[in-house]
N, C-alpha and C positions, 0 to 999 in steps of 0.2 A: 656457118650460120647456125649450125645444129649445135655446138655446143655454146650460143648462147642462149637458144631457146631452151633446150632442158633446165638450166636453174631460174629462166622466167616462172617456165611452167609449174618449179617444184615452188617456188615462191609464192603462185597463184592459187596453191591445194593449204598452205599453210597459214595463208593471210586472214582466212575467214576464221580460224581459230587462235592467232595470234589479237585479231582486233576482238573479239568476244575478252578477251583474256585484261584487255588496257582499257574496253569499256568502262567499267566500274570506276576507276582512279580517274578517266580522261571526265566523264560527267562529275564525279564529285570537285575536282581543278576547277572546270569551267565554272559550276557552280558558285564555287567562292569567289574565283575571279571577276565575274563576270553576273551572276545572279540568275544567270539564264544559260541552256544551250542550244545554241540555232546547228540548223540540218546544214545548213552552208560552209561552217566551219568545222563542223564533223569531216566533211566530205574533202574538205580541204585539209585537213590534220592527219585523216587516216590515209591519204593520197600520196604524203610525204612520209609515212610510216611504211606503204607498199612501196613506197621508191626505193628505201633506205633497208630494205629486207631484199628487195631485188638487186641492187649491188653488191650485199654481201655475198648472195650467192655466185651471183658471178664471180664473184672474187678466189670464192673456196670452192664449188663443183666444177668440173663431178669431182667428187675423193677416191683417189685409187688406192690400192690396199697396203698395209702397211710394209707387206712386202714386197711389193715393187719399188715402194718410196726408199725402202732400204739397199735396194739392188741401185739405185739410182747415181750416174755420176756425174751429172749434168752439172756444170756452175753454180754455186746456192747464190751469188751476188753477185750486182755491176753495179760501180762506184762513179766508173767513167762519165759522164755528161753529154748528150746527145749524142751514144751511140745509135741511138733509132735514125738519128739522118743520115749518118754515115752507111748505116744497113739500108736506110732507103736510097739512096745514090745507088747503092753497089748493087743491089738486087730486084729492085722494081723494075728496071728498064724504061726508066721514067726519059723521054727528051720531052723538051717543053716546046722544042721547032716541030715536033714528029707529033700531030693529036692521034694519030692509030695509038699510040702509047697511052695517051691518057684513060681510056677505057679499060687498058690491060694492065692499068698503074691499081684502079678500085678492086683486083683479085688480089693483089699482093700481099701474106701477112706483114711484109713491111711495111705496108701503108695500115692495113685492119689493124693493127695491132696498135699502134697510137691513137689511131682517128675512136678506136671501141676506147680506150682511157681518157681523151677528151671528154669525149661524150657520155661520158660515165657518171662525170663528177657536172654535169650545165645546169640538170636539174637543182641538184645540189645551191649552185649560187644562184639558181632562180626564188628560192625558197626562202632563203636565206635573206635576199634583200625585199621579197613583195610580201610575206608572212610575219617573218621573223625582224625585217626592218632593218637589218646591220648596213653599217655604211660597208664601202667596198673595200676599205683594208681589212677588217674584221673575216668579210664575207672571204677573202685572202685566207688568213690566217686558219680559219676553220675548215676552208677546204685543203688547206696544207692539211691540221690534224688529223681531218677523216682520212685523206691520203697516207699519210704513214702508219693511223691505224690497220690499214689495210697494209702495207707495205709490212709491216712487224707481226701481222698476222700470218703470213707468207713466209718471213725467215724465220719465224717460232715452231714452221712445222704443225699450225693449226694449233698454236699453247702447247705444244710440246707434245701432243698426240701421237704427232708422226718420226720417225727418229732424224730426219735431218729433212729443210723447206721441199716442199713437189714442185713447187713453185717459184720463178726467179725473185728475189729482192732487188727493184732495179731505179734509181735514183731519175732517171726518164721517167719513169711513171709518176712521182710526186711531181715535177715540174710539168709533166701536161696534165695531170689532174687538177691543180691546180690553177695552172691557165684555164681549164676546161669550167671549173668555178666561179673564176673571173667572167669569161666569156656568157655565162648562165646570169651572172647579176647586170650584165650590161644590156642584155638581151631580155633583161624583164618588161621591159615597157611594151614594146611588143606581143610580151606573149600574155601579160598578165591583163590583158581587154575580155581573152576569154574565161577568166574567173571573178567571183564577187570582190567587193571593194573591201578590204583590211579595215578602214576607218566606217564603212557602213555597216560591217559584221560588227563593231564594237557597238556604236551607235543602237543598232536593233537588241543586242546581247541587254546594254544596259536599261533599255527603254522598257524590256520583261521583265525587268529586275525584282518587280512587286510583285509579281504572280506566282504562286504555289501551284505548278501544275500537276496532272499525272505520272509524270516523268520524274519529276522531283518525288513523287510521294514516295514512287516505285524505288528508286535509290537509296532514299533513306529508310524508306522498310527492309530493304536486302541487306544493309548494312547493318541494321538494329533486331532483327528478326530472325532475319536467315544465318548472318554473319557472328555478330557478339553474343547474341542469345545462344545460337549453337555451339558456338565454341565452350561458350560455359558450361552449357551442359555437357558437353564431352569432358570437361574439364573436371566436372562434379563426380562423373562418373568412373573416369582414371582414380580420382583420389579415394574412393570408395572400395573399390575392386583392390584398394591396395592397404588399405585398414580393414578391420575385425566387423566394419558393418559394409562388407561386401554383397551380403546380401538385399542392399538398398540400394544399388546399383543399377537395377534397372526399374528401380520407381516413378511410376511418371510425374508425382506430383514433386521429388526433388529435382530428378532430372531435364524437366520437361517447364515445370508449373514454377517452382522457384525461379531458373533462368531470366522469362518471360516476366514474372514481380519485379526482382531486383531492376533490369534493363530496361522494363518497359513502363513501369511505374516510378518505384524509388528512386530514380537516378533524373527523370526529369522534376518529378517533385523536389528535388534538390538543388537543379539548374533552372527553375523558371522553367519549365514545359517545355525543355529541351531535352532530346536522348540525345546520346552521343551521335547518332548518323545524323538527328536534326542536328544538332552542331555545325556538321561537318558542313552542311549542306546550306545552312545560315537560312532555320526557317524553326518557326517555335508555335507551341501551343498556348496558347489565350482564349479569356473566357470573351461571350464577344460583347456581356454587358459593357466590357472597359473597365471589370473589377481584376482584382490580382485571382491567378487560377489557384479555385481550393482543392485540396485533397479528393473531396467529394465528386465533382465536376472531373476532375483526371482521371478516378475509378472507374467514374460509369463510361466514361469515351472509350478507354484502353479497355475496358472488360466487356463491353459489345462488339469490339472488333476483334480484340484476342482471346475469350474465353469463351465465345457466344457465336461470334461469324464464324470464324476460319475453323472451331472446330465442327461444327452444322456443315462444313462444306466437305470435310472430311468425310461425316456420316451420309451427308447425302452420296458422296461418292461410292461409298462402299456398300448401299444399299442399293442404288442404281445396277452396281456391279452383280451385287447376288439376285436378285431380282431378274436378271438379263441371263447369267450363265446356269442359276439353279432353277429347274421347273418345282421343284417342292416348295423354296421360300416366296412363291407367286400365292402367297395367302390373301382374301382380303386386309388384315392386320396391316403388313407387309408392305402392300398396296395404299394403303392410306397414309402409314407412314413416311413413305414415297411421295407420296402426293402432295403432303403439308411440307417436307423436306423442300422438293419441285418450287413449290410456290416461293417460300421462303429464298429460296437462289434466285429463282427469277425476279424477286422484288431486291435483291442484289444487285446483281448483273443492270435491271434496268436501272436503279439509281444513278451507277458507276453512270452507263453510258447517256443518262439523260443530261446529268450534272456536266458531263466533259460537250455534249452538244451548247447548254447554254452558259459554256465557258465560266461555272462557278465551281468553288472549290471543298464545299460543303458537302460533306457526305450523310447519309442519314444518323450516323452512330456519331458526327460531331452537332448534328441539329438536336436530338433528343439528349446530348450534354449538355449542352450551350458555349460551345467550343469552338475554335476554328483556329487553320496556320496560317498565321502571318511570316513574309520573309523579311527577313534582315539583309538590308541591302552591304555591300561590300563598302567598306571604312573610306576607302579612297574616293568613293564613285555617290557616297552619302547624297551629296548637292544635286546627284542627275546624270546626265549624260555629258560626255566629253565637252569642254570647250572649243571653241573653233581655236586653231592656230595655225597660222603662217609659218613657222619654222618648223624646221626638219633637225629632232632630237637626237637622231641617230646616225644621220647622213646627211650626204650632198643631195642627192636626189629623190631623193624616198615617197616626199607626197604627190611629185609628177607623176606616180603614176598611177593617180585616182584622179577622175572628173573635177572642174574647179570647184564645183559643189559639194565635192567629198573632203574636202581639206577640212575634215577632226581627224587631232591627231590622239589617240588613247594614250594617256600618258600610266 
């Protein structure tokens, strides 16, 4: 049992920085997909991402060192076909007339050793068919491929890491992973009572599809701000350091203040009041007379939040900081500085959290524009939320297993 808990365990120290990492892509997906991202299908998506990172490790820990794997003369394959039953006759001591046996049958690696590759792959076609919706030859097929991806992982020696497999390549293994996939999508009805409905997660997703929230805004300012804008500037600064005006390399106002113009202005000025992370994220700036956005109206929104907040937040920061650690910069000067700084954040801070209590999406710096982001709802889903339907697009049984009430199916 101990060595399947250690690659649980190392899977469980890894998950939290593997999902920070597919955050960013899995909200901007949803977003387009869908218009919205609900907590229900977070929870359900990155559930099947810890599942799918905890059989790998099983698969591959622990790793022993290249030189053992090299002293190694153990069989690299078995081609044979239900050797595991024949191992399990010959070494379990299984009688089916004798129950003392049966108890002493569940120590056996000939019985653990199949029964851990069944159960390896259930979740697998549980997901497959209540998630993902595949009919159950598909939900077949794919647990075949993750089976021999694993199975080629094993005879590659880990990609060729290791000089010959640590591990058996063993042709039992895809045929009860397989089964074991099977068995997970037959078994969904069952088990998928205790997760949300697939057709209500859609339903709810597309029903927020009009709303710009904080979540959204925060996505597309990381993408447009932290992301593109940054990279430019790095990018400005490379090309710089490497011509004859090397010494503008670390100017703030090309490397820093240009970025921030081109990205954050010119580029939506060019798309209708979109920057590329609004893009991505299918949400746009409009003036909110109902006229087209002028040049004017996009300067003042982007230049009190980019030129005027974030950097005020900076100075309030670093004023706070000397203020606290220096007893000489504790001047009255200093001090009032601080204080108008102070106030100014806190009429920040309480906007953000006034506006997100009564659920509007208006921020101060888009009110003294006369601005505001609309989303664009997703091409397909234009008309609304799903249609009801009776049929099952993907399978034999699929919408069995939601309530009669839940029968939309997302197309």
């Amino acid at each position: 049992m101990a060595s399947y808990l250690g690659p649980i365990k190392t899977a469980v120290f890894i998950f939290p920085f593997l999902a920070a990492l597919l955050s960013l892509p899995f909200a901007v997906l949803q977003y387009r997909r869908y218009g919205s991202v609900l907590w229900s299908r977070t929870i359900v998506l990155f559930s099947f991402v810890f599942y799918m990172l905890c059989a790998y490790f099983l698969i591959i820990l622990p790793l022993p060192s290249i030189h053992a794997v090299a002293a190694l003369q153990t069989p690299r394959y078995n081609i044979v076909p239900f050797t595991f039953v024949r191992e399990f006759v010959k070494y379990s001591g299984f009688e089916l007339g004798n129950y003392h046996t049966w108890i002493q049958m569940l120590k056996q690696p000939s019985f653990l050793q199949p029964a851990f590759n069944l159960m390896l792959t259930v979740p697998f076609g549980f997901y497959m068919r209540y998630y993902f919706r595949r009919p159950w030859w598909q939900a077949v097929l794919l647990t075949f491929g993750l089976s021999l991806f694993y199975e080629l992982t094993q005879l590659s020696g880990l990609y060729f890491i290791y000089p010959r497999p640590y591990r058996l390549f063993d042709v039992d293994d895809l045929l009860i992973n397989t089964t074991g996939g099977l068995i997970g999508f037959w078994l969904t009805p069952l088990i998928a009572v205790a997760f949300p409905s697939r057709a209500k997660m859609d339903e709810r997703s597309y029903a927020r599809a009009d709303r710009v929230g904080p979540l959204r805004r925060l996505v597309a300012w990381v993408i447009d701000y932290v992301i593109i804008a940054g990279l430019f500037g790095v990018l400005i600064s490379i090309v710089l350091q490497l011509t004859v005006f090397k010494s503008l390399a670390d100017n703030w106002f090309i490397t820093s203040l240009l970025p921030m113009v081109c990205v954050l202005y010119l580029v939506p000025l060019g798309l209708h009041g979109q920057t590329w992370g609004k893009k991505l994220l299918r949400i746009r700036i409009v003036a909110v007379d109902g006229q087209p956005l002028t040049w004017w109206r996009l300067a003042l929104r982007q230049g009190l939040l980019y030129v005027v907040t974030l950097p005020l937040f900076g100075v309030w920061f670093d004023e706070l900081n000397n203020v606290l650690v220096h007893i000489g910069a504790r001047t009255q000067l200093n001090l009032l500085a601080l204080g108008l700084l102070s106030a100014f954040v806190l009429f920040v801070v309480w906007n953000f959290f006034w506006q997100i209590v009564r659920r509007r999406e208006r921020l101060f710096y888009e009110a003294w524009s006369g601005t505001e982001q609309v989303a664009i709802r997703p091409d397909a889903k234009a008309e609304g939320t799903p249609k009801p339907s009776n049929t099952e697009p993907t399978g034999q049984t699929v919408d069995k297993l939601d309530n009669p009430d839940d029968k939309q199916t997302a197309k």
